[in-house]
C-alpha positions, 0 to 999 in steps of 0.5 A, spaced: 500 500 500 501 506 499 503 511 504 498 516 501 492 512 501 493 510 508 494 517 511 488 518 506 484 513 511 486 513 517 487 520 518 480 522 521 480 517 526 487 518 528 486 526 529 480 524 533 484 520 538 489 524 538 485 530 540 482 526 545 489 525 548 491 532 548 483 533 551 485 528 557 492 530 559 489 537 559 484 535 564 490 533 568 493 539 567 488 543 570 486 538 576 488 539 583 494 535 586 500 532 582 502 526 579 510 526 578 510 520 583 504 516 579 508 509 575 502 510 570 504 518 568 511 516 568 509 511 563 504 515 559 510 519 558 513 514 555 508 512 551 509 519 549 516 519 547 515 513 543 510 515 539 515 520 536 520 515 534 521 515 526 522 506 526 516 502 524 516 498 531 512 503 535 506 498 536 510 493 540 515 498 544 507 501 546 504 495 548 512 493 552 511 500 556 504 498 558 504 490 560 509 487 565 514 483 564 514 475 563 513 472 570 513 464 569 511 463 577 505 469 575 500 462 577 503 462 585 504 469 584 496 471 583 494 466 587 492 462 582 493 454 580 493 450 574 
């Protein structure tokens, strides 16, 4: 495909989330309180910076930003059993 015709398609709908983004960290802006100590703005902020990257792996580096690493034992630790 070419890339023309993809930001043809996908261009309203990303300027639409990209918008609602913009719209929720200024809500945080104006909140009360701070949230320098939050591990979750921390990783938003890394999201952030990942998607001003120029590569083509975005999409996996975004989700590694959100998920935890691999746990084997994730069973015990959760409680549960298989």
């Amino acid at each position: 495909m070419r890339a023309k015709t993809i930001l043809d398609a996908e261009f309203l709908p990303l300027r639409a989330k990209l918008l609602e983004m913009a719209a929720a960290l200024d809500r945080l802006d104006c909140a009360e309180g701070q949230l320098d100590d939050d591990p979750r703005m921390t990783r938003v902020r890394e999201a952030m910076k990942i998607l001003l990257q120029q590569d083509g792996d975005r999409a996996e580096l975004m989700q590694m930003a959100f998920s935890r690493a691999y746990d084997e034992n994730w069973p015990t630790r959760f409680g549960l059993t298989l």
